[in-house]
N, C-alpha and C positions, 0 to 999 in steps of 0.2 A: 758472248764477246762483250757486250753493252755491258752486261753486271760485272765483270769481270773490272772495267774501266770506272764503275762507279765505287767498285771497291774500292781502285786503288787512290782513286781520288779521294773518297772517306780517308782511307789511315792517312794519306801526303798530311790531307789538312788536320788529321789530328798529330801526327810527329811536329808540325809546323807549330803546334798549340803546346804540345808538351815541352817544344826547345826553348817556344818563347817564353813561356813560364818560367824552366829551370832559370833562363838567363836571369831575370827578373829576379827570382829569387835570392841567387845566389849575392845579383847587386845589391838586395835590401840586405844580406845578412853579412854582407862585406861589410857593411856600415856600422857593425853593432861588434863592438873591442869588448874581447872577454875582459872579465871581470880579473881571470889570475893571471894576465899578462903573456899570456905563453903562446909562442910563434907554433906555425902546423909544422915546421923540424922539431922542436921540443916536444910536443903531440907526441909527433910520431916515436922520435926513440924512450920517452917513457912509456908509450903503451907495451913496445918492444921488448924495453925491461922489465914489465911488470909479468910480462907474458913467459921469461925467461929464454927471449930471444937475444943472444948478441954477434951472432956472424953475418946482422942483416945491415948495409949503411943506406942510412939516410941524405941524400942527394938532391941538388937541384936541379933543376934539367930545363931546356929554355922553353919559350910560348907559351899559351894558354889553354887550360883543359889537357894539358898533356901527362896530365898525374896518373902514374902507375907504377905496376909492383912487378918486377923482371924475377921471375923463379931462378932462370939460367943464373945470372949475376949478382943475386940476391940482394939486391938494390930496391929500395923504396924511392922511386923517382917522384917527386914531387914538381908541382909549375912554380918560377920566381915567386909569384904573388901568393900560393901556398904556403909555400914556405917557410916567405920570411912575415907574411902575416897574421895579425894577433885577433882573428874573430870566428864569428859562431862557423861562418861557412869556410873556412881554410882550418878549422877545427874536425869537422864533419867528414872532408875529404881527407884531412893526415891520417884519422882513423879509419876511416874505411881502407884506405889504401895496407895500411897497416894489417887488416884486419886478413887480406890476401897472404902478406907475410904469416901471419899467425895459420891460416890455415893451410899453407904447404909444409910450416913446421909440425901438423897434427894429422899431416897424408890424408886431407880431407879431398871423399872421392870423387867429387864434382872438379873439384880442381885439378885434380890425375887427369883424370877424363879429358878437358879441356885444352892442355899442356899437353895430351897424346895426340889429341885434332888437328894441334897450330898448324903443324907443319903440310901437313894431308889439306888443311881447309886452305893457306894460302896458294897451293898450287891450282884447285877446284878453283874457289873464286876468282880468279885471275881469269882462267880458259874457259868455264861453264855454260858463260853466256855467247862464246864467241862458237865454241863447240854446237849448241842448240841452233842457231843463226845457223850455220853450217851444215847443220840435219836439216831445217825448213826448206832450203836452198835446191838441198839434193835432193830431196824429197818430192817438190814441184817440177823442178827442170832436167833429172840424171837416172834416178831410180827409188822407187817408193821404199824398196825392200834396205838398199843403205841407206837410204837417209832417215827412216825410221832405227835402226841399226846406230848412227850417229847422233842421234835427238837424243834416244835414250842413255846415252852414255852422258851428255851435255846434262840429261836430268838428274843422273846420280850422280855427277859433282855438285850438281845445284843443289842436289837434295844435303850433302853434305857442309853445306854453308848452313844451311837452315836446321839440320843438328846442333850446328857448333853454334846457332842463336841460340836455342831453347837449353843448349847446356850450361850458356852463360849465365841466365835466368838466375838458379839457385846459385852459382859461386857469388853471382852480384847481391842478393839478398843476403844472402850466410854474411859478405862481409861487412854487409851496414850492419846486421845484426849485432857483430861480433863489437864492432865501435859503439854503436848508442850502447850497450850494454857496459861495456869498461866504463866511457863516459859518465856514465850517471852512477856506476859503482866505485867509483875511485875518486868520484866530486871533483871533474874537470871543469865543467861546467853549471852552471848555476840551472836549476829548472825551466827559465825561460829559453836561457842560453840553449837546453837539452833540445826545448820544440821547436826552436830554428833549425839546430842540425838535422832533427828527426825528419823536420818537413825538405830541409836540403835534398836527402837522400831520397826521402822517397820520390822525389821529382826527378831525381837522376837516374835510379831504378826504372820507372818508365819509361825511360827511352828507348831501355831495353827492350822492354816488353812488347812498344810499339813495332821493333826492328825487325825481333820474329815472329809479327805477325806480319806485318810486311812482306817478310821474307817466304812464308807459308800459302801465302795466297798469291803470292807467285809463282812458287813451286806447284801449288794444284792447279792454276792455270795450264803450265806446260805438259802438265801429266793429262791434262783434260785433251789439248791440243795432239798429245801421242796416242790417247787412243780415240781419236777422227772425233771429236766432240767441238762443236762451236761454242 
């Protein structure tokens, strides 16, 4: 139980070290205006074009950090400040976000995969925890045999949140790849300009990584706790 809480405490205070970073980052590379003038909506629908994408639009969509790529609507949502901003880090995110667009136009299969979870992983994540809570419950005060019965089912939703992390994984990688890649082959940006996006993404990519790990040594906790393990 003890190591169980010093883990979680390890990843808290590293996701808390990876955000405050990304934040950081992001604010130094807000600061630095490309060189060719060009806002993350331009970004984006040339990369689009270049990619021989045109049934996808480009959109702004309100708040911050809210940039993404909707398969259903085929919309590249971008944040205000993405958008209509002309530097390395609203650079870095038009093409990434982009680069999701480009890979549902290439039925790339981490992204199928992911798009076949959504729906299945928001029902799971919603009741999973509430479900397991539920199993402990019965388990001490009603019946060992249901409430173990009920734990376990709270696990394979849970377990299915922590799929749909590690599936994320490769679609979020695949798509900064897809960007720094255009980026520096179609001279969007200048070589410095490239190692600020580069270093953007990869900060953002982390968080990910943090999240299913997170999310995993969560999952092994409960599964330790179902079979009678402290």
């Amino acid at each position: 139980m003890m190591g169980y809480y010093v883990l979680i405490g390890a990843i808290m205070l590293v996701s808390w070290y990876v955000s405050s970073a990304l934040k950081k980052k992001f604010k130094k590379y807000s600061k630095q205006h490309l060189q060719n003038g060009m806002s993350g909506a331009e970004i984006a629908r040339q990369m689009l074009s270049d990619n021989g994408i045109y049934d996808v639009k480009v959109i702004s969509t309100p708040g911050q950090l809210t940039d993404h790529y909707d398969p259903r609507k085929k919309t590249v949502n971008l944040s205000e400040a993405v958008y209509n901003q002309r530097n390395a880090a609203a650079a870095a995110v038009a093409a990434h976000e982009v680069g999701h667009a480009v890979q549902h136009a290439k039925a790339y299969s981490w992204l199928e995969m992911r798009s076949q979870l959504v729906p299945i992983v928001q029902v799971a994540s919603t009741y999973s925890q509430w479900v397991i809570f539920g199993g402990l419950i019965l388990y001490g005060m009603v019946s060992v045999g249901v409430g173990q019965m009920v734990l376990l089912a709270g696990i394979i939703m849970f377990g299915l949140g922590t799929l749909f992390s590690f599936v994320t994984l490769p679609v979020e990688y695949d798509a900064s790849n897809r960007a720094l890649a255009w980026l520096k082959n179609h001279n969007i940006v200048t070589p410095n300009e490239y190692k600020d996006s580069e270093d953007a993404l990869k900060w953002a990519a982390r968080t990910y990584v943090v999240a299913a790990v997170g999310s995993l040594a969560t999952l092994l906790y409960f599964i330790m706790i179902y079979l009678g393990r402290d």
